[in-house]
N, CA, C, O and CB atoms as a CASP TS submission, in Angstrom:
PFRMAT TS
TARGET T0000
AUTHOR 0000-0000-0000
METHOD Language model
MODEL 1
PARENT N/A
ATOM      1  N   UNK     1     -54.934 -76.876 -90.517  1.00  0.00           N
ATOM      2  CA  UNK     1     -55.847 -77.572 -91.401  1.00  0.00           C
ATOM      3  C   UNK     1     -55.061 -78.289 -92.486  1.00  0.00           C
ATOM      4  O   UNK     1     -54.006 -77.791 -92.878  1.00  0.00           O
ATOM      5  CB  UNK     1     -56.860 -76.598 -92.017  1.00  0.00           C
ATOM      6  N   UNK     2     -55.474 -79.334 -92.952  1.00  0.00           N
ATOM      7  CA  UNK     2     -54.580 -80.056 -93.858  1.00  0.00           C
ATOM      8  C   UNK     2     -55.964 -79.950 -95.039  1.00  0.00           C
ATOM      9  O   UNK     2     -57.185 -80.028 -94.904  1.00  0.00           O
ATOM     10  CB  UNK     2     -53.878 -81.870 -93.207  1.00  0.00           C
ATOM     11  N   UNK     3     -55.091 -79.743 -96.160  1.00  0.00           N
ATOM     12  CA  UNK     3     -55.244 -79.380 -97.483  1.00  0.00           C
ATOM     13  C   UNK     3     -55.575 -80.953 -98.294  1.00  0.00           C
ATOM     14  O   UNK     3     -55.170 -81.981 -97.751  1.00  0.00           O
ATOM     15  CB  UNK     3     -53.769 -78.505 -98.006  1.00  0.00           C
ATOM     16  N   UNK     4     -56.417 -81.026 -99.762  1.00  0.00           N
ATOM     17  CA  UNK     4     -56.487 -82.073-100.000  1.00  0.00           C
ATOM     18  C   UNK     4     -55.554 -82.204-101.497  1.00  0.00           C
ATOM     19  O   UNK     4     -55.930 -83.016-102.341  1.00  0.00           O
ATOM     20  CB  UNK     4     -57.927 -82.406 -99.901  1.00  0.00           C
ATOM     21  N   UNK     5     -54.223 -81.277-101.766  1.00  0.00           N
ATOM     22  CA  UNK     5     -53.717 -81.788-102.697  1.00  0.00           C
ATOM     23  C   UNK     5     -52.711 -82.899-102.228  1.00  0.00           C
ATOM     24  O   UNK     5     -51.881 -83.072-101.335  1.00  0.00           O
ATOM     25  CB  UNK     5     -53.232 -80.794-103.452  1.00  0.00           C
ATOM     26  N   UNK     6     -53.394 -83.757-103.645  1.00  0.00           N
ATOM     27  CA  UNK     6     -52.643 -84.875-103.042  1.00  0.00           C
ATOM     28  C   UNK     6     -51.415 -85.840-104.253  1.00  0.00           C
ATOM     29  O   UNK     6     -51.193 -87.050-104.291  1.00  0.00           O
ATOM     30  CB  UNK     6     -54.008 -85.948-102.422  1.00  0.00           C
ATOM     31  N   UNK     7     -50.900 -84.849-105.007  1.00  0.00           N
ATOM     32  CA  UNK     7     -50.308 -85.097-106.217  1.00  0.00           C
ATOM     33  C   UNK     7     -48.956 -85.011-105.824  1.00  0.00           C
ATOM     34  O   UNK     7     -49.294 -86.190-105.934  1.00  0.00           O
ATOM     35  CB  UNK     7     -50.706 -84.196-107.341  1.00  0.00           C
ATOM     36  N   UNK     8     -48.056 -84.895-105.563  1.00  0.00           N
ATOM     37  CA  UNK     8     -46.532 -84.093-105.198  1.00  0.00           C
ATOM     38  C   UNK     8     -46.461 -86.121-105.086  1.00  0.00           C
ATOM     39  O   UNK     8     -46.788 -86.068-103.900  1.00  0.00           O
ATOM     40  CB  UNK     8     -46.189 -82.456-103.217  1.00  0.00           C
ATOM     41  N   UNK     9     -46.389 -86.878-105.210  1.00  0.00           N
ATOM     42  CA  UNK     9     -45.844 -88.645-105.686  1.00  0.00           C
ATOM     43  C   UNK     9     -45.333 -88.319-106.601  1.00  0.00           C
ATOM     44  O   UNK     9     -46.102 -88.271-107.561  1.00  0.00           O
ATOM     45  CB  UNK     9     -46.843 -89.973-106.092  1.00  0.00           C
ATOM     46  N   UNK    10     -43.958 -87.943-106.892  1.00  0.00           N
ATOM     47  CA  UNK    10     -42.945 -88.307-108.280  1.00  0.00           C
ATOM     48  C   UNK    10     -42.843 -88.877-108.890  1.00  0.00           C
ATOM     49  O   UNK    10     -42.584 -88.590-110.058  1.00  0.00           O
ATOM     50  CB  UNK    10     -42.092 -88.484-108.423  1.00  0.00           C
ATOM     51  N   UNK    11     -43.053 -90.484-108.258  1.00  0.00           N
ATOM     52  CA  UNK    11     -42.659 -91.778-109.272  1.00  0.00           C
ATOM     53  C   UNK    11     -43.763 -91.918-109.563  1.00  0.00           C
ATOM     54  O   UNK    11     -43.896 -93.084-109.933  1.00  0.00           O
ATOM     55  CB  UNK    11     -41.975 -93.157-108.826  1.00  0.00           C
ATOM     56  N   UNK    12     -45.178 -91.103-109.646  1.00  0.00           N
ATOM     57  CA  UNK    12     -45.768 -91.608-110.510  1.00  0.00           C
ATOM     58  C   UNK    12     -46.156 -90.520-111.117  1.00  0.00           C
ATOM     59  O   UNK    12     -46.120 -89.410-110.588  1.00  0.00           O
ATOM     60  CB  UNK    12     -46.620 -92.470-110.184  1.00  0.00           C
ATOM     61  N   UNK    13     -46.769 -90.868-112.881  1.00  0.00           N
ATOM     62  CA  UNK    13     -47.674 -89.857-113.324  1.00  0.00           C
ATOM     63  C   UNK    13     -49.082 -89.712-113.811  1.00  0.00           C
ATOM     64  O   UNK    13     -49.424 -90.654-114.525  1.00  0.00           O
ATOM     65  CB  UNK    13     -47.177 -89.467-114.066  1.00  0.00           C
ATOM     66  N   UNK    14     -49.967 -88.816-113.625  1.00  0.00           N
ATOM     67  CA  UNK    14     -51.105 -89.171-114.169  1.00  0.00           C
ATOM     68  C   UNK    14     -51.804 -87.841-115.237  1.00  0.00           C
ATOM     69  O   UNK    14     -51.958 -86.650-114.966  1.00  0.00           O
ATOM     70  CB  UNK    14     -52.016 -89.605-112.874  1.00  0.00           C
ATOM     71  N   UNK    15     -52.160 -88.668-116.624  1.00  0.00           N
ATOM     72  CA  UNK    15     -52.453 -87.686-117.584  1.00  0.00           C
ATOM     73  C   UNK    15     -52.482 -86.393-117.236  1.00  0.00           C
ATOM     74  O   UNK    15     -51.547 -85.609-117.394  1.00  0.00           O
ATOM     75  CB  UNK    15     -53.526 -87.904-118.113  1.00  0.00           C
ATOM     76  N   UNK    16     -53.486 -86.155-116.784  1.00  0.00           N
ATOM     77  CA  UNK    16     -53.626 -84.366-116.416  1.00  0.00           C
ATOM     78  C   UNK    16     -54.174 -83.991-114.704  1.00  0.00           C
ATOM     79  O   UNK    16     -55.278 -84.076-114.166  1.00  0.00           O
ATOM     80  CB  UNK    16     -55.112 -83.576-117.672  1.00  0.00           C
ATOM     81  N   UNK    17     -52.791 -83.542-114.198  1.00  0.00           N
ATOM     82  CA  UNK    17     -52.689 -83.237-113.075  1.00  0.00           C
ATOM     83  C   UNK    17     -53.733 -81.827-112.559  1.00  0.00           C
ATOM     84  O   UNK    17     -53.925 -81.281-111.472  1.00  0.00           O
ATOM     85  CB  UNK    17     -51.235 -83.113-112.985  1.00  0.00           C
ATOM     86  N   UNK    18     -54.128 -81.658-113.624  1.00  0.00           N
ATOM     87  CA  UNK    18     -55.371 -80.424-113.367  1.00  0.00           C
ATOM     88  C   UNK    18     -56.509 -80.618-113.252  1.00  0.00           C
ATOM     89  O   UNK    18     -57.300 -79.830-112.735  1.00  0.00           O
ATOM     90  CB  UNK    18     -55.572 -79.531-114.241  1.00  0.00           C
ATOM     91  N   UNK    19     -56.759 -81.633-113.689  1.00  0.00           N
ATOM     92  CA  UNK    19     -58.420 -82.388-113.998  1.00  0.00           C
ATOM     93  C   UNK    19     -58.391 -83.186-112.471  1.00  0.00           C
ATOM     94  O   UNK    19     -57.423 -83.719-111.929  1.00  0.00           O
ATOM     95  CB  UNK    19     -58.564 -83.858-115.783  1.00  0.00           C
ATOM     96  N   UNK    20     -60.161 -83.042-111.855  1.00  0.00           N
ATOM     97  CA  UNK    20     -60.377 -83.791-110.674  1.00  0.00           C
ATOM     98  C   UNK    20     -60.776 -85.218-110.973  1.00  0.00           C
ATOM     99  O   UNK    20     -61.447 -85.413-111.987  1.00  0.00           O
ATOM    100  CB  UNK    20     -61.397 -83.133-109.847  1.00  0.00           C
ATOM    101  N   UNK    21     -60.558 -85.876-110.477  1.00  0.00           N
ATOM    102  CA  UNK    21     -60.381 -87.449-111.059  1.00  0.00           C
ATOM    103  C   UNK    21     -61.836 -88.184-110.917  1.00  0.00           C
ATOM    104  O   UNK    21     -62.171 -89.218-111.494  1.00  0.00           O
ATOM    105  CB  UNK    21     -59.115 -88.425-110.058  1.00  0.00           C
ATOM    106  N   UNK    22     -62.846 -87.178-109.750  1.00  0.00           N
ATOM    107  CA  UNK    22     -64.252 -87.335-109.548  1.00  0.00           C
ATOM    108  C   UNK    22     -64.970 -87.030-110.773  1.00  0.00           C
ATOM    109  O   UNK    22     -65.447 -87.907-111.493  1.00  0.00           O
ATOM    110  CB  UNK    22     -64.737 -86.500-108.455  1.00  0.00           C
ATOM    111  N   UNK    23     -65.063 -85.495-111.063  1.00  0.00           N
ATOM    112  CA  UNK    23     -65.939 -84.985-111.698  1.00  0.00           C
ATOM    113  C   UNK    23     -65.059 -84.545-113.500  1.00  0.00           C
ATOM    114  O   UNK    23     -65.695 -83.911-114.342  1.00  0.00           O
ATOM    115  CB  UNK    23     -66.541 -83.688-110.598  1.00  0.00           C
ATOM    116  N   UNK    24     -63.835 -84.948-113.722  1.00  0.00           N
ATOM    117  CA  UNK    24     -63.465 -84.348-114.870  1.00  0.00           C
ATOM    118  C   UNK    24     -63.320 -82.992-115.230  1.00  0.00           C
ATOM    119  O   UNK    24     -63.133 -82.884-116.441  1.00  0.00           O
ATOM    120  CB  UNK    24     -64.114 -84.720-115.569  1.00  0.00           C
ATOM    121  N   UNK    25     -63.340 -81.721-114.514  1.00  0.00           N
ATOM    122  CA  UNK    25     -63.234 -80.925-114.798  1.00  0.00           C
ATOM    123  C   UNK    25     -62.053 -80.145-113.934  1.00  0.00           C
ATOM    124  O   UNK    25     -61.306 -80.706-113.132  1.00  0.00           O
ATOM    125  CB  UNK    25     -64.343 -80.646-114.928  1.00  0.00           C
ATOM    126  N   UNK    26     -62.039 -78.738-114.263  1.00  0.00           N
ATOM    127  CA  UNK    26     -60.643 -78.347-113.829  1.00  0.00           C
ATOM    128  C   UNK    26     -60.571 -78.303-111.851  1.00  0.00           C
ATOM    129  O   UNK    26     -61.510 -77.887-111.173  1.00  0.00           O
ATOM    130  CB  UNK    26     -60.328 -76.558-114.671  1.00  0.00           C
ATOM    131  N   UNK    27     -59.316 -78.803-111.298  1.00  0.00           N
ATOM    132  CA  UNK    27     -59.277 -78.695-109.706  1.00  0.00           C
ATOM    133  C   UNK    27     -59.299 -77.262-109.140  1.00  0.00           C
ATOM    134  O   UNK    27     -59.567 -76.696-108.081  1.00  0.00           O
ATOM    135  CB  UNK    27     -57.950 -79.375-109.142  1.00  0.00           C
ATOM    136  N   UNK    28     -58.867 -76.956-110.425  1.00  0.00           N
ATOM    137  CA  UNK    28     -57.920 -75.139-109.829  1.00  0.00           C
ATOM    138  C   UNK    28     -56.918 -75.566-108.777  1.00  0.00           C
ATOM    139  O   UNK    28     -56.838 -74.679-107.927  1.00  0.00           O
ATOM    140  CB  UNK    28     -59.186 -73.644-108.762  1.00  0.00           C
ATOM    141  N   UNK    29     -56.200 -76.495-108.541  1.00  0.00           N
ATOM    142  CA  UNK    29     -54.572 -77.009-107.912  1.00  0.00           C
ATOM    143  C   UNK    29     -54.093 -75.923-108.217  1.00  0.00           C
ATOM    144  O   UNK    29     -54.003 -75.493-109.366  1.00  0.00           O
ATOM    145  CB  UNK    29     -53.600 -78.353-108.563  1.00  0.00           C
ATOM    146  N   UNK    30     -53.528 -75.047-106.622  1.00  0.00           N
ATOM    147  CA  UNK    30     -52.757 -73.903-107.298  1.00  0.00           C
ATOM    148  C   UNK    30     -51.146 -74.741-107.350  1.00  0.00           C
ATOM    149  O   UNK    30     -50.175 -74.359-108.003  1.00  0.00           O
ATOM    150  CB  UNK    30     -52.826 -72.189-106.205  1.00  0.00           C
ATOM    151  N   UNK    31     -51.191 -75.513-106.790  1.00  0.00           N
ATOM    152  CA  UNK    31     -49.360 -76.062-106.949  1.00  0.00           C
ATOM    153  C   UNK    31     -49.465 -76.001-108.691  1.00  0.00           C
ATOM    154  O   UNK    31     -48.684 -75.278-109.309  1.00  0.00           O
ATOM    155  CB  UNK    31     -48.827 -78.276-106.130  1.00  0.00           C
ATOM    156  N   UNK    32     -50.621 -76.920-109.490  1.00  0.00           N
ATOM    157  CA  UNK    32     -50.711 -77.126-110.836  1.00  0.00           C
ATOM    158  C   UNK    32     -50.866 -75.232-111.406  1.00  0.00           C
ATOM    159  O   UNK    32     -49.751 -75.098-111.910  1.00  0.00           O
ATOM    160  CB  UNK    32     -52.234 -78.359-111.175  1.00  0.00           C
ATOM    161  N   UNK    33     -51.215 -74.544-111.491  1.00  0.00           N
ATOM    162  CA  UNK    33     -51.713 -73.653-111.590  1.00  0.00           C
ATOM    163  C   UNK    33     -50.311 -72.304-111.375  1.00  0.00           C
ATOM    164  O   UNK    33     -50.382 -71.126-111.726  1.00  0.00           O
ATOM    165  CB  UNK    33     -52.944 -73.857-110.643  1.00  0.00           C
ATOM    166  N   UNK    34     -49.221 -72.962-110.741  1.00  0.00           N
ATOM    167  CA  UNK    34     -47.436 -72.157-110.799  1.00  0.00           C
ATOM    168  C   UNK    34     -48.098 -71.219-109.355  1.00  0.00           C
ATOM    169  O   UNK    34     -47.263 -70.389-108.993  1.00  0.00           O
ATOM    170  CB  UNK    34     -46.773 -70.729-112.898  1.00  0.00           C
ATOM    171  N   UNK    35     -49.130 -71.198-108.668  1.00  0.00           N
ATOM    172  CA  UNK    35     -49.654 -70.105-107.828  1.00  0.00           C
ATOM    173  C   UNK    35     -48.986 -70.767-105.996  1.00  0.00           C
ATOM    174  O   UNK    35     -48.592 -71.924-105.846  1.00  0.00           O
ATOM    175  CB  UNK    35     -51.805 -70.013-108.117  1.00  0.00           C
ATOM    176  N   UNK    36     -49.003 -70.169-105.339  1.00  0.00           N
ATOM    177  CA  UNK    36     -47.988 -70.943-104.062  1.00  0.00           C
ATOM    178  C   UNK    36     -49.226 -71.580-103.057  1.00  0.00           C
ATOM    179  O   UNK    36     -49.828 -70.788-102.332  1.00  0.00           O
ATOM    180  CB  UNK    36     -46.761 -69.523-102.945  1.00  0.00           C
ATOM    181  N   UNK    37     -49.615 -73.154-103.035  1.00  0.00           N
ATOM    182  CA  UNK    37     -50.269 -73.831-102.722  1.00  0.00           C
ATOM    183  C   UNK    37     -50.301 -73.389-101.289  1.00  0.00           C
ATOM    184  O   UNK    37     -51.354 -73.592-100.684  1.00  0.00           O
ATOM    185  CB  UNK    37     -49.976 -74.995-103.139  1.00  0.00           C
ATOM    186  N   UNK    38     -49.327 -72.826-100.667  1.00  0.00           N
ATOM    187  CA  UNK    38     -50.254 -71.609 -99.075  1.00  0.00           C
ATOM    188  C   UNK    38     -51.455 -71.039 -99.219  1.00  0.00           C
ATOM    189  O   UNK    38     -52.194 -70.700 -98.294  1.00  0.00           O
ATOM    190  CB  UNK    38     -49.499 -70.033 -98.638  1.00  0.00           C
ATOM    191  N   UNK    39     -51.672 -70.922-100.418  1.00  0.00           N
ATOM    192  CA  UNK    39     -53.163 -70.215-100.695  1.00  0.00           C
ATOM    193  C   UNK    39     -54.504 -71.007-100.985  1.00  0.00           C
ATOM    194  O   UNK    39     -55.653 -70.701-100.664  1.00  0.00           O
ATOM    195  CB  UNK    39     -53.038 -69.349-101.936  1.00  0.00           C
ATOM    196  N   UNK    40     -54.046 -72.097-101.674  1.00  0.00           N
ATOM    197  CA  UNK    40     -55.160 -72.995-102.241  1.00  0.00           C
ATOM    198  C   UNK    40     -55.915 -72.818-101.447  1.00  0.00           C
ATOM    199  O   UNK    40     -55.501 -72.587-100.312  1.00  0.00           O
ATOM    200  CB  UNK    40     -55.028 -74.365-102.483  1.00  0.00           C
ATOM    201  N   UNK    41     -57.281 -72.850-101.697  1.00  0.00           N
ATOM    202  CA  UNK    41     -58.600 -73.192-101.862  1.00  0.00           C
ATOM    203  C   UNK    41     -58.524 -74.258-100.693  1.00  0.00           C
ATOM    204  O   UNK    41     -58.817 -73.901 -99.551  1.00  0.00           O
ATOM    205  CB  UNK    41     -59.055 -73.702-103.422  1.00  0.00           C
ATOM    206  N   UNK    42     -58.153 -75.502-100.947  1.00  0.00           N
ATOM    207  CA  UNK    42     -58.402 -76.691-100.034  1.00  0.00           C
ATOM    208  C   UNK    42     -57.922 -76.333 -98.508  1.00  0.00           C
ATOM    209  O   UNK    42     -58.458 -76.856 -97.531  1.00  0.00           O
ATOM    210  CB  UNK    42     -57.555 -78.037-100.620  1.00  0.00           C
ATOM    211  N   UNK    43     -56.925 -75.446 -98.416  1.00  0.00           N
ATOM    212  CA  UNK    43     -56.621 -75.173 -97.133  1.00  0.00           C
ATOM    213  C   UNK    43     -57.197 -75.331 -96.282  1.00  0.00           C
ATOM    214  O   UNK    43     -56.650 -75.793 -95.280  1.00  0.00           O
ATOM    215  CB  UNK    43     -56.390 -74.351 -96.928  1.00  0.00           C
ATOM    216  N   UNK    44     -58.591 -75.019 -96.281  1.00  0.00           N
ATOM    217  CA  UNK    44     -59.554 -74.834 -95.664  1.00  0.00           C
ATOM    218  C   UNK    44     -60.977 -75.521 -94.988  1.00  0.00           C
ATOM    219  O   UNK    44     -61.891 -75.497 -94.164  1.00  0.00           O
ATOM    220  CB  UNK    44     -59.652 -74.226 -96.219  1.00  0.00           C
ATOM    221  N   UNK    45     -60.090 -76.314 -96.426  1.00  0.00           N
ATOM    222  CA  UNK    45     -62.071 -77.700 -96.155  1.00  0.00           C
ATOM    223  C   UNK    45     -61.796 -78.522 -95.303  1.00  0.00           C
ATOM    224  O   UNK    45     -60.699 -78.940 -94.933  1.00  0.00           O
ATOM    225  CB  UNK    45     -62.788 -79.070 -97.631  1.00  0.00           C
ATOM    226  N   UNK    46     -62.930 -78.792 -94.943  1.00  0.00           N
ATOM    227  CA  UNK    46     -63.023 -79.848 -94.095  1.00  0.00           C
ATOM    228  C   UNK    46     -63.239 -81.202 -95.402  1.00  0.00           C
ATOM    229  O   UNK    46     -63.927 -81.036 -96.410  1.00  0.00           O
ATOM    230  CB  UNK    46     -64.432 -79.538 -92.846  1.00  0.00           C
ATOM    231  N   UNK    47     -62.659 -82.192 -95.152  1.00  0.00           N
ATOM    232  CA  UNK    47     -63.142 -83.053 -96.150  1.00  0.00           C
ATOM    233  C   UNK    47     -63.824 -84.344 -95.738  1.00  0.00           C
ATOM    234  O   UNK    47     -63.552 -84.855 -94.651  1.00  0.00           O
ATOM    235  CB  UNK    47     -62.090 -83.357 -96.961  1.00  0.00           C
ATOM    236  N   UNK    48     -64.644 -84.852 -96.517  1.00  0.00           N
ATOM    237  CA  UNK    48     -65.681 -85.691 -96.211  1.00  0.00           C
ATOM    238  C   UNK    48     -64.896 -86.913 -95.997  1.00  0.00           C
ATOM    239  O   UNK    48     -63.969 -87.000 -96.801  1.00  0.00           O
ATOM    240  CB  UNK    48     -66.808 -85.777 -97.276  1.00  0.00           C
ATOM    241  N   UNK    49     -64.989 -87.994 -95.067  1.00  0.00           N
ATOM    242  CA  UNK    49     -64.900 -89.029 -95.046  1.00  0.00           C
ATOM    243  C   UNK    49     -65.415 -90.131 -96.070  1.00  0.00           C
ATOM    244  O   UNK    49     -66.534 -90.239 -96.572  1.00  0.00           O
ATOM    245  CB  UNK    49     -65.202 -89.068 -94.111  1.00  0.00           C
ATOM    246  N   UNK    50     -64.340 -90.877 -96.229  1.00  0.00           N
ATOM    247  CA  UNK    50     -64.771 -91.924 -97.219  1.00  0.00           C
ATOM    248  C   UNK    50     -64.740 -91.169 -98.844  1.00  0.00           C
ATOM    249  O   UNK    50     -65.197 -91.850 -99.762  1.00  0.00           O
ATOM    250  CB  UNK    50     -66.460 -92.501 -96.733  1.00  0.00           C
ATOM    251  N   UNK    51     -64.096 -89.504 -99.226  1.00  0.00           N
ATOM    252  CA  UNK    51     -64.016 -89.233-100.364  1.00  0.00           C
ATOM    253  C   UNK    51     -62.722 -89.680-101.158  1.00  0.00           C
ATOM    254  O   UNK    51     -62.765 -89.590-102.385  1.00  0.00           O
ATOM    255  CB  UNK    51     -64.248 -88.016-100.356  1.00  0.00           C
ATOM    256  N   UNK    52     -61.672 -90.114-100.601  1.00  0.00           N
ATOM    257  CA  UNK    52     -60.876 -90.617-101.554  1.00  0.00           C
ATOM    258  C   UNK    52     -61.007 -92.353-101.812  1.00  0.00           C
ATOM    259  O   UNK    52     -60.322 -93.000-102.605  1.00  0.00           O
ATOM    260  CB  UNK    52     -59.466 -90.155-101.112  1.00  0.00           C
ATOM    261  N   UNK    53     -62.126 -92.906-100.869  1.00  0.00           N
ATOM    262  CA  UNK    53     -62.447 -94.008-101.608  1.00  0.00           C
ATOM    263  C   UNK    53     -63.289 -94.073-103.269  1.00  0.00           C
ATOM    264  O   UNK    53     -63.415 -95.051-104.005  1.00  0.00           O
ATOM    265  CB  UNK    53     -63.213 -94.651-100.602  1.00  0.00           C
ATOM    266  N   UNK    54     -63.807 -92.538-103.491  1.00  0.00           N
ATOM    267  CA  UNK    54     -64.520 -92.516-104.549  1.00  0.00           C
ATOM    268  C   UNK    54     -63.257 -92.515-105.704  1.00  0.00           C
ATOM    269  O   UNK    54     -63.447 -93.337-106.600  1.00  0.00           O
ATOM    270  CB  UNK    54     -65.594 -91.247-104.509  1.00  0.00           C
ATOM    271  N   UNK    55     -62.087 -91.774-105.813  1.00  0.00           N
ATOM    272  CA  UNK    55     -61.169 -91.676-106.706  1.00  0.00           C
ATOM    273  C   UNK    55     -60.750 -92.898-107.238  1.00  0.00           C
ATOM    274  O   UNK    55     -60.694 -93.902-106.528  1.00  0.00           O
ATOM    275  CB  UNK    55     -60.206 -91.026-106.248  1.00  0.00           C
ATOM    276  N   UNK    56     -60.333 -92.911-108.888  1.00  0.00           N
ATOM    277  CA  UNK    56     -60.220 -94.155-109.317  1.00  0.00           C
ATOM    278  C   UNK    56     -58.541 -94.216-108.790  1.00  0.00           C
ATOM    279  O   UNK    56     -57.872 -93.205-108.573  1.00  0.00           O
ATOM    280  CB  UNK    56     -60.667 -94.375-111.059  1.00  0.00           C
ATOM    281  N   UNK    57     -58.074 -95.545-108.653  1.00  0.00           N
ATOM    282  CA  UNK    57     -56.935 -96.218-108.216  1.00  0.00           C
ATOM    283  C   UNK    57     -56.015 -95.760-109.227  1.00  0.00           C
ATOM    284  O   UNK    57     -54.867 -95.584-108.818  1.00  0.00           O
ATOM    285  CB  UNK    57     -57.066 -97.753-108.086  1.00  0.00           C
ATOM    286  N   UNK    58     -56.261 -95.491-110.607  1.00  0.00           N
ATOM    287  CA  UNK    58     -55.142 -94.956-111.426  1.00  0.00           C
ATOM    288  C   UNK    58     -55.056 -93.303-111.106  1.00  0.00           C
ATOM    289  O   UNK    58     -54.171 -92.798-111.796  1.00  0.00           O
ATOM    290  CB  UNK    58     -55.440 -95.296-113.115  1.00  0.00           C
ATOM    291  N   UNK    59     -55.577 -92.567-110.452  1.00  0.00           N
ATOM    292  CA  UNK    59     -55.741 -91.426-110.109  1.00  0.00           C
ATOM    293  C   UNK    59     -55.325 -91.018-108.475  1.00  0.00           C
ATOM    294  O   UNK    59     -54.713 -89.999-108.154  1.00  0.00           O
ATOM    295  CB  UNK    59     -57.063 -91.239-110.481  1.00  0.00           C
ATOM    296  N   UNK    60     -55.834 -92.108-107.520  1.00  0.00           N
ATOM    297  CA  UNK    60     -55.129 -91.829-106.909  1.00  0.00           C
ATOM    298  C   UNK    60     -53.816 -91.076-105.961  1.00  0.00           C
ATOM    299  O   UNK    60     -52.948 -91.945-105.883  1.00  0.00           O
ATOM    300  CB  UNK    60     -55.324 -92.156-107.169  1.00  0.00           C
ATOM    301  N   UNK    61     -53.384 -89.917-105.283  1.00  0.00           N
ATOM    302  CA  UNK    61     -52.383 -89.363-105.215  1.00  0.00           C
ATOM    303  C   UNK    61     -51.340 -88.797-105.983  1.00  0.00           C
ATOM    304  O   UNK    61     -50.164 -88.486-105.794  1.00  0.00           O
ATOM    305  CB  UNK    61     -52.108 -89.842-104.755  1.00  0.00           C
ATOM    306  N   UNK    62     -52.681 -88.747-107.510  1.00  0.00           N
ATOM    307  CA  UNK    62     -51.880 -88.253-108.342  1.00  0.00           C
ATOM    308  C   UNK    62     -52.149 -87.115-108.879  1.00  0.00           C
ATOM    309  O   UNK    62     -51.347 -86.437-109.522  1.00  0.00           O
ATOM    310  CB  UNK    62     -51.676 -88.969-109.133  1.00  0.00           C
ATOM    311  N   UNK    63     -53.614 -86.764-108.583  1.00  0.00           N
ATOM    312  CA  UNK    63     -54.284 -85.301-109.097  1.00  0.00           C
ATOM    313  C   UNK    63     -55.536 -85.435-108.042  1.00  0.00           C
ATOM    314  O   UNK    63     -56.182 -86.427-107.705  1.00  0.00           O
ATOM    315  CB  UNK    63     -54.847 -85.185-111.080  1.00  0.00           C
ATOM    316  N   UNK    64     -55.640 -83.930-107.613  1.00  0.00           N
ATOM    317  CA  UNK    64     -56.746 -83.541-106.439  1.00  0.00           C
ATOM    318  C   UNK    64     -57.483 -82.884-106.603  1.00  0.00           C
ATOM    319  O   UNK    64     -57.284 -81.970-107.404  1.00  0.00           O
ATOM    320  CB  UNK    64     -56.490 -83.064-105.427  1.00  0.00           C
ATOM    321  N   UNK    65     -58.722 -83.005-105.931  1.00  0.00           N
ATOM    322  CA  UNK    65     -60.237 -83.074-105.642  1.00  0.00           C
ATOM    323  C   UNK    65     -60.731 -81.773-105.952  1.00  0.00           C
ATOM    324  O   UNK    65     -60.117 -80.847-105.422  1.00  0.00           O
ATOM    325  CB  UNK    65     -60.623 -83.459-104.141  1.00  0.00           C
ATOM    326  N   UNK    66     -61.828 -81.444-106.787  1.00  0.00           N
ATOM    327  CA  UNK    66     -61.966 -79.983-107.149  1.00  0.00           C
ATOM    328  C   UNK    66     -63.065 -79.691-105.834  1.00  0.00           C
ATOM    329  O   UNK    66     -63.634 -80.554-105.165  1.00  0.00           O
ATOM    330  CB  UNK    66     -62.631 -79.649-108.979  1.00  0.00           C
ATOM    331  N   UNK    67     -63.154 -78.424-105.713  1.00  0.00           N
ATOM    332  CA  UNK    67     -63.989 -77.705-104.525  1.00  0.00           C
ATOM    333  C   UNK    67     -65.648 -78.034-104.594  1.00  0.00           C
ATOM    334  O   UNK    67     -66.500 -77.899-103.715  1.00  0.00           O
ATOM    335  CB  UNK    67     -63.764 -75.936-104.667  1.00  0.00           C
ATOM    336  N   UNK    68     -65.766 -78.495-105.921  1.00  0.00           N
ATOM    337  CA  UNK    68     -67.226 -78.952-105.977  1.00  0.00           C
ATOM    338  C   UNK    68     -67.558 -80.185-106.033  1.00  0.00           C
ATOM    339  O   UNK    68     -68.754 -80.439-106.178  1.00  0.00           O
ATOM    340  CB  UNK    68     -67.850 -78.508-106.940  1.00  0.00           C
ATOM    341  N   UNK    69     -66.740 -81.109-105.947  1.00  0.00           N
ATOM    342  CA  UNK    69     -66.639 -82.318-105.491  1.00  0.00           C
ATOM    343  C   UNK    69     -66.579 -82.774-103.852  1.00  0.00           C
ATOM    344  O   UNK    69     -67.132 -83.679-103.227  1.00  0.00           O
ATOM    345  CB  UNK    69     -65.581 -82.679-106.133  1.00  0.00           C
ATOM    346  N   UNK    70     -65.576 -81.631-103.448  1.00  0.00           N
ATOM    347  CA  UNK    70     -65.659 -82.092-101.781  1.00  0.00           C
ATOM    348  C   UNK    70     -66.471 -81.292-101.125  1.00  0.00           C
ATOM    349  O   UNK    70     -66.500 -81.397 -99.899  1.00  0.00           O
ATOM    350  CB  UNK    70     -64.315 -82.031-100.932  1.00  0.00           C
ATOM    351  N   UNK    71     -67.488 -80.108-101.929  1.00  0.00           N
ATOM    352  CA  UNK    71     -68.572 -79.934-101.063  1.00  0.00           C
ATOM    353  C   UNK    71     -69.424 -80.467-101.724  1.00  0.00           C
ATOM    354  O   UNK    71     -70.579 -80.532-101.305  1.00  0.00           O
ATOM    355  CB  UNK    71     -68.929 -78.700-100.637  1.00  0.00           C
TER
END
């Protein structure tokens, strides 16, 4: 299953890598979070088509999708 963090882009940065770029509130990103992203949460989802067209372009691959956003 592929996971939806999608931040690990170096050359770029975006304000707060914890915040979901949909809804503003916290992702729980365990990479962000020091916890070993084998575990995350997203592991698991299935994710909706057409949801990273909703993310704004400055956000983009730079901070990921909280669990109540992609369900």
């Amino acid at each position: 299953s592929q996971g939806i963090c999608m931040m690990r882009d170096a050359s770029r940065e975006f304000m707060n890598k914890s915040i979901c770029p949909l809804c503003g509130k916290p992702n729980d990103c365990y990479m962000e979070n020091s916890k070993d992203p084998k575990d995350c949460w997203c592991k698991d989802v299935i994710i909706p088509k057409g949801i990273f067209a909703l993310v704004p372009d400055e956000a983009l691959n730079k901070a990921c999708i909280c669990k109540a956003c992609i369900l």
